[in-house]
C-alpha positions as CSV (number, residue, x, y, z in Angstrom):
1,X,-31.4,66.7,-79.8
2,X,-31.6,62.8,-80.3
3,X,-33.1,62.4,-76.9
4,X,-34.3,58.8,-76.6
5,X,-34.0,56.9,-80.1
6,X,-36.9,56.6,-82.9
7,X,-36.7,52.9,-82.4
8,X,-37.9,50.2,-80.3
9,X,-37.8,46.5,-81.1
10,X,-39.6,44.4,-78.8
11,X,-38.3,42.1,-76.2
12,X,-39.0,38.8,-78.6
13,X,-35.8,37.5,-80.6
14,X,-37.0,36.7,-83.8
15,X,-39.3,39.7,-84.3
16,X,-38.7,41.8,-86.8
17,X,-42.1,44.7,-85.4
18,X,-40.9,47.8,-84.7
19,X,-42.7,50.5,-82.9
20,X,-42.3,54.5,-83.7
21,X,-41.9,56.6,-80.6
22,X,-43.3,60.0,-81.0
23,X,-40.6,62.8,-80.7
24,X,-41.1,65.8,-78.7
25,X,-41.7,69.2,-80.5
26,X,-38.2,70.0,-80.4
27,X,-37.1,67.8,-82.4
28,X,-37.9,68.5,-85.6
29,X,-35.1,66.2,-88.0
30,X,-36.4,62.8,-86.7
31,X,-34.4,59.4,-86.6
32,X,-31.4,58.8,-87.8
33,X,-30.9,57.6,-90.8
34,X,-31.0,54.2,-93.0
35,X,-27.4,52.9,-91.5
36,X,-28.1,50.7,-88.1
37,X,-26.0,52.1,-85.7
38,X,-24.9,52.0,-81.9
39,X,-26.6,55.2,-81.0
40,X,-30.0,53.4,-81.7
41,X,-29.9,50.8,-79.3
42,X,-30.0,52.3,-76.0
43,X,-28.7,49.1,-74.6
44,X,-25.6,48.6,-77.0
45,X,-25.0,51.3,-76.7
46,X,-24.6,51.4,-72.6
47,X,-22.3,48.4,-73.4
48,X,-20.2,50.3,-76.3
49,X,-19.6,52.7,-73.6
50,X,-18.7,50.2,-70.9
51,X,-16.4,48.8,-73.5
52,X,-14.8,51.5,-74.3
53,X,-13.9,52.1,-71.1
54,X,-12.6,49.0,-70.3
55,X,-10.1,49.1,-73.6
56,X,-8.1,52.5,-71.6
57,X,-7.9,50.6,-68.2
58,X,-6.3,48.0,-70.6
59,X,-4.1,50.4,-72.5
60,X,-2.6,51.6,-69.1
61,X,-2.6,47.7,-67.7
62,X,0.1,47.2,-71.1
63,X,1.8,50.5,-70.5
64,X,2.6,49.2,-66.8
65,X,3.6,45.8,-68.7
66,X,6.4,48.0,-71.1
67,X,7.6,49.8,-68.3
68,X,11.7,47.9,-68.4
69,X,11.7,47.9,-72.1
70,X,11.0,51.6,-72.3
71,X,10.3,53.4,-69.6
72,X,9.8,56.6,-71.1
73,X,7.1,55.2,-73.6
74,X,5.2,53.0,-70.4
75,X,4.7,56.3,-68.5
76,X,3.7,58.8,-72.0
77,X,0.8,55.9,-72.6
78,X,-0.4,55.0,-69.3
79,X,-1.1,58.9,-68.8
80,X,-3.1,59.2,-71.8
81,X,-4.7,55.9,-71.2
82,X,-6.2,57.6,-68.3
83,X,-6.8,60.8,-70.1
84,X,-9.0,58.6,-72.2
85,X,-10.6,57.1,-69.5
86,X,-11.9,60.4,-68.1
87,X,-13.3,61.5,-71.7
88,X,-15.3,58.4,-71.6
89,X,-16.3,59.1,-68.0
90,X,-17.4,62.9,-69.0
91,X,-19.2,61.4,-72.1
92,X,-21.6,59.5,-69.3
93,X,-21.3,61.4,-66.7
94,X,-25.1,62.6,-66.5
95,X,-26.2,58.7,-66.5
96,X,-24.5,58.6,-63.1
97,X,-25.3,59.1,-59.6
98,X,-23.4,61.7,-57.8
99,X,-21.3,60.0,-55.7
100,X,-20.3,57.1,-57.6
101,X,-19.3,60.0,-60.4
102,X,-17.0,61.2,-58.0
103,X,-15.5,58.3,-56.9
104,X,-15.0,57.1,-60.4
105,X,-13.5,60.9,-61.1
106,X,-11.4,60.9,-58.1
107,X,-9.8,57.2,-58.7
108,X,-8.5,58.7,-61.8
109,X,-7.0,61.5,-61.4
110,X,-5.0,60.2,-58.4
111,X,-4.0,57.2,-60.7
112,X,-3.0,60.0,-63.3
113,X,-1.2,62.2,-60.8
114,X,1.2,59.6,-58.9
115,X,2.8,59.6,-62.5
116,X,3.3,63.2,-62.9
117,X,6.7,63.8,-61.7
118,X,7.7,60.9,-64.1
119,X,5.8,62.6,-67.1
120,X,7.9,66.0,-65.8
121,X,11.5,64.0,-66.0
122,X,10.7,62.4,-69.7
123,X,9.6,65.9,-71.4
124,X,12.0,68.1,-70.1
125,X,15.2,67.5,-72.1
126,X,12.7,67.4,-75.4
127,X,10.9,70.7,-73.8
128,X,14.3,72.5,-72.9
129,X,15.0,71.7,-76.8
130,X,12.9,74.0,-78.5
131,X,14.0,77.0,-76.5
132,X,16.9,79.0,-78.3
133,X,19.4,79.4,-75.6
134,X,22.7,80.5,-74.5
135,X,25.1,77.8,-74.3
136,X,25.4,78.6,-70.5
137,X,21.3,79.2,-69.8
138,X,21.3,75.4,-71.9
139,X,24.1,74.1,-68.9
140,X,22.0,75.8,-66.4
141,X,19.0,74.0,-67.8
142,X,20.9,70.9,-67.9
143,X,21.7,71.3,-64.1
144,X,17.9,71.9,-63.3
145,X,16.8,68.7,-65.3
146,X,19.6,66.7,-63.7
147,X,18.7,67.3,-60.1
148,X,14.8,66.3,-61.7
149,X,15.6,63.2,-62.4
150,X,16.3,61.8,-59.2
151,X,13.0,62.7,-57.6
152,X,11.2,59.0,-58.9
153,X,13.2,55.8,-59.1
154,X,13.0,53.8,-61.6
155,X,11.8,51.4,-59.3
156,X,9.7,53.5,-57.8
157,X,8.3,54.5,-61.1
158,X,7.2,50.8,-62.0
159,X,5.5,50.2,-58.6
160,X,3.5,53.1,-59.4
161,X,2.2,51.9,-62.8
162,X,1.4,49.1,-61.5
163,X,-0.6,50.0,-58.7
164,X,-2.5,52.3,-60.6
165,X,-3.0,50.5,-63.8
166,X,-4.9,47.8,-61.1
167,X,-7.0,50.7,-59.4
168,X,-7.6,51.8,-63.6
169,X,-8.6,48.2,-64.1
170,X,-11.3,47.8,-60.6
171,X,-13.1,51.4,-62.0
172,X,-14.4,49.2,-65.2
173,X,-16.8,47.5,-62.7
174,X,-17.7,50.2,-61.0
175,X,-18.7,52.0,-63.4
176,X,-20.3,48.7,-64.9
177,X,-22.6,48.2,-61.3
178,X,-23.2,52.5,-61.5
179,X,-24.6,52.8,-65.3
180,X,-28.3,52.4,-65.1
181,X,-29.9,49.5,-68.3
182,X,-29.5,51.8,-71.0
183,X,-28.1,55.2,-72.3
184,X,-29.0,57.5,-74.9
185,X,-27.0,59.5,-77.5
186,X,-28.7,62.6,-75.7
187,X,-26.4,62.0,-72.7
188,X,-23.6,61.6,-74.8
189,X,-24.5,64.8,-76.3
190,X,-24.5,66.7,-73.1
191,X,-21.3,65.2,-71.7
192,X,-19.3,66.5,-75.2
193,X,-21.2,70.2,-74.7
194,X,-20.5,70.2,-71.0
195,X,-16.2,69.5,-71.7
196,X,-17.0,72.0,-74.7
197,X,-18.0,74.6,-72.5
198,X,-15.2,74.0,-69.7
199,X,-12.6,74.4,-72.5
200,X,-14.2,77.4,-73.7
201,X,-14.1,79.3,-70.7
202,X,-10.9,78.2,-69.8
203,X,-9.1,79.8,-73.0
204,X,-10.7,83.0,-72.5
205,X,-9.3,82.9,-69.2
206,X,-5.8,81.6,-70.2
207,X,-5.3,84.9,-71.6
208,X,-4.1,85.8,-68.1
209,X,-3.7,82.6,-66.3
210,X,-1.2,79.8,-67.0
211,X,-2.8,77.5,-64.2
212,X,-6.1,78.3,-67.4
213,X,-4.3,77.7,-69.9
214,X,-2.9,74.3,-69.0
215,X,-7.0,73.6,-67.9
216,X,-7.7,74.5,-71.3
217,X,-5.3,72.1,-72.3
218,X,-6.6,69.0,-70.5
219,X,-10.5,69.9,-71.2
220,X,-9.2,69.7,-75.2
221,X,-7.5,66.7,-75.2
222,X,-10.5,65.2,-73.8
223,X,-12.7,66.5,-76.3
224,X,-10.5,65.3,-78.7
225,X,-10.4,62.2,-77.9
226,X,-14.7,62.4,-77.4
227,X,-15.3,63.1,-80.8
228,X,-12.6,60.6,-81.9
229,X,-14.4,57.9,-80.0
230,X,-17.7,59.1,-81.9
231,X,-16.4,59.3,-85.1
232,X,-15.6,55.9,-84.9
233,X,-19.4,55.1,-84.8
234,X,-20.6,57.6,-87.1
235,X,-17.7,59.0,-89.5
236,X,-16.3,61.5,-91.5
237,X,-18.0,64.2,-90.7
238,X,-17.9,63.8,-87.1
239,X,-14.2,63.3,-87.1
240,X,-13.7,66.4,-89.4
241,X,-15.0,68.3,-85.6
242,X,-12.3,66.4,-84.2
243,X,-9.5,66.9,-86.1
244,X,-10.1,70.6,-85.8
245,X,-9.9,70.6,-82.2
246,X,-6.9,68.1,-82.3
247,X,-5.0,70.4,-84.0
248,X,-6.0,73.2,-81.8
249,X,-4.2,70.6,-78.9
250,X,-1.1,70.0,-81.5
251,X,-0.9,74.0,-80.6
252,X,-1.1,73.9,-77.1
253,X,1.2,71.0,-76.2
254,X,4.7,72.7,-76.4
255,X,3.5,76.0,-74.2
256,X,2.6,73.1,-71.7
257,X,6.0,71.4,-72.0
258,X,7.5,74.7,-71.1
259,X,5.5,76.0,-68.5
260,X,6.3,72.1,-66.9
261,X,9.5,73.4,-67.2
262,X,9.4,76.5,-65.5
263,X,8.1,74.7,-62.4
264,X,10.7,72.5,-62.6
265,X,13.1,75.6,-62.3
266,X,11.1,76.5,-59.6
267,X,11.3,73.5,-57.6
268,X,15.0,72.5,-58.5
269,X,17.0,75.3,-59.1
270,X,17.3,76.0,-55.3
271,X,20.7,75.2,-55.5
272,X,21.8,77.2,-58.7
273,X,23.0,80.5,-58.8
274,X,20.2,83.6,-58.4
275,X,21.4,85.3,-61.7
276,X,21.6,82.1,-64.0
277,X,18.3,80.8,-62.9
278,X,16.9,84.0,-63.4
279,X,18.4,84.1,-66.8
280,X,16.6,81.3,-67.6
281,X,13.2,82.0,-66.8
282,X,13.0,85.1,-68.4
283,X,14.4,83.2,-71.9
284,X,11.4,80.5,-70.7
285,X,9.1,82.7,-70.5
286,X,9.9,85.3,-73.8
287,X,9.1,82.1,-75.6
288,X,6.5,80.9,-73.4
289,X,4.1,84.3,-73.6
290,X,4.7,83.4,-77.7
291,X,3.7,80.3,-77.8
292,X,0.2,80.7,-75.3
293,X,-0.3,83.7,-77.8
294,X,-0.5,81.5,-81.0
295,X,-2.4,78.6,-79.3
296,X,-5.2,81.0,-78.4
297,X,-5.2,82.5,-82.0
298,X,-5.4,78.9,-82.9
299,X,-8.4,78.6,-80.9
300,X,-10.3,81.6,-81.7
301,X,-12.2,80.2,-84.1
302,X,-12.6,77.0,-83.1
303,X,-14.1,77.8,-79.2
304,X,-15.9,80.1,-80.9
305,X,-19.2,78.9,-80.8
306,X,-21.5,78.7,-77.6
307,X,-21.8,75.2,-75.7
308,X,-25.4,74.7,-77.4
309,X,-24.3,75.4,-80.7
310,X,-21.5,73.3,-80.5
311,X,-23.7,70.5,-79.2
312,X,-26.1,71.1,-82.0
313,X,-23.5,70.8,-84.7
314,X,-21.9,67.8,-83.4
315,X,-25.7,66.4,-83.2
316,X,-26.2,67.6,-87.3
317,X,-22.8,65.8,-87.9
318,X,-23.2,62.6,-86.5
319,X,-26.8,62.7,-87.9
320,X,-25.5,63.0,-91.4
321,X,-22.9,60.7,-91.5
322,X,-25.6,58.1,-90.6
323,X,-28.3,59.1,-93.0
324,X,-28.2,57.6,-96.6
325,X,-26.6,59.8,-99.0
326,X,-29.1,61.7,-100.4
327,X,-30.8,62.5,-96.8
328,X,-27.4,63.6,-96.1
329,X,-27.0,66.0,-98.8
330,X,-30.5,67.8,-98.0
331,X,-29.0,68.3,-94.5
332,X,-27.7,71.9,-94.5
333,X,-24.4,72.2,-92.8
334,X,-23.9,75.0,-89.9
């Protein structure tokens, strides 16, 4: 919608010329409006982006750095430190070539991964909690959790934070050396519609899948945390799109606590008794199938638009939270 912005200044420092581009047919709402922002500066805003990338290899660096005051905390924000990261990545994604996209991708989510079975020890007691159980499915649950907690070390644990807060911190300049001069909001645009879509599909197919529904999941959070980071630069509005898919998240999160939990029963409970284990699943997932239900109610309405009118009202948004007032109240909302 944006595609490249309605203003140009010229190379010169002290000039104050500016030159109109024309705008293709389809765009038919023209520049933004009289507040200066990020998204008219091709150039700024390549190094908003890199920036902003930068600040999550940094949250994860001082999440490795809390790691013997509070384990617990160190891994919780270093994960979503990363989970930021990969929003920002998906937010630029089109601006880069293939294979460094990839590499960038792949860097991550290893990062992300080797911390997994850490994330799985710190929920579980919390997840196990909101279950109503028999006092002895809660002891079998207990047993299942215990023999958990031995899989990573502590010391373990804090190599791996380390190690992959630095591999975090060496993307930043890749991705610095992969992003071409300048960027455009219109790639911006297309990287939000693009984790838009993914979500989408993946809720219509969580209806039968729980490996979908935790997809559905991860593809929100990182819209979520896409519109936060545009909201920022533009404002209320904008955020108003992302609080309504935050809270669709806010839904989701203790389904994906359990069904953690249900593969930790899977993969610990070896040693447990057939009929208590199976006890325990079946109370797992009564209140599992309950809670998947009510996220995707939660959902309906917000996933229901397609990918391109999603994109277009996030465009309208951002647009009207940077026009002057009165622009902004001709602007009729979707």
């Amino acid at each position: 919608m944006y595609g490249r912005c309605a203003m140009a200044t010229t190379n010169k420092p002290d000039s104050k010329v500016e030159a109109l581009r024309p705008y293709p047919e389809s765009d038919k709402i023209g520049p933004i409006g009289g507040k200066r922002s990020v998204f008219d500066d091709e150039a700024e805003l390549r190094r908003t982006m890199v920036t902003e990338f930068q600040a999550t290899a940094e949250s994860a660096r001082a999440a490795a750095a809390n790691v013997d005051r509070d384990p617990v905390a160190a891994v919780h924000e270093y994960r979503k430190a990363l989970r930021r990261a990969r929003a920002v990545l998906a937010l630029i994604t089109d601006a880069l070539p293939r294979n460094e996209r990839r590499a960038l991708q792949r860097a991550l989510r290893e990062a992300r991964r080797a911390l997994g079975a850490a994330r799985d020890q710190a929920v579980a007691p919390e997840a196990i909690s909101t279950v109503e159980l028999a006092e002895t499915d809660r002891d079998t649950a207990k047993t299942v959790i215990a023999a958990a907690e031995g899989v990573l070390p502590a010391d373990e644990i804090k190599q791996l934070l380390a190690e992959g807060a630095a591999r975090a911190a060496a993307q930043v300049e890749a991705l610095e050396a992969a992003l071409p001069p300048t960027l455009t909001f219109e790639t911006l645009a297309r990287g939000v519609r693009r984790v838009y879509a993914q979500a989408r599909k993946a809720r219509t197919r969580a209806k039968r899948s729980t490996k979908a529904f935790h997809e559905w999941r991860r593809r929100t959070k990182e819209l979520t945390y896409q519109l936060e980071l545009l909201a920022g630069y533009a404002g209320e509005r904008t955020l108003a799109m992302q609080r309504s898919i935050e809270a669709v998240g806010d839904m989701q999160g203790p389904a994906v606590d359990l069904l953690m939990l249900r593969g930790l029963i899977d993969t610990h409970g070896n040693g447990i008794a057939t009929e208590p284990i199976d006890h325990l699943a079946a109370a797992i997932e009564d209140r599992l199938g309950d809670l998947m239900s009510a996220a995707r109610r939660a959902g309906r309405d917000v996933f229901r638009r397609k990918p391109r009118r999603f994109a277009k009202r996030l465009e309208k948004a951002v647009r009207r939270d940077l026009a002057p007032v009165a622009a902004a109240d001709d602007l009729t909302s979707d």
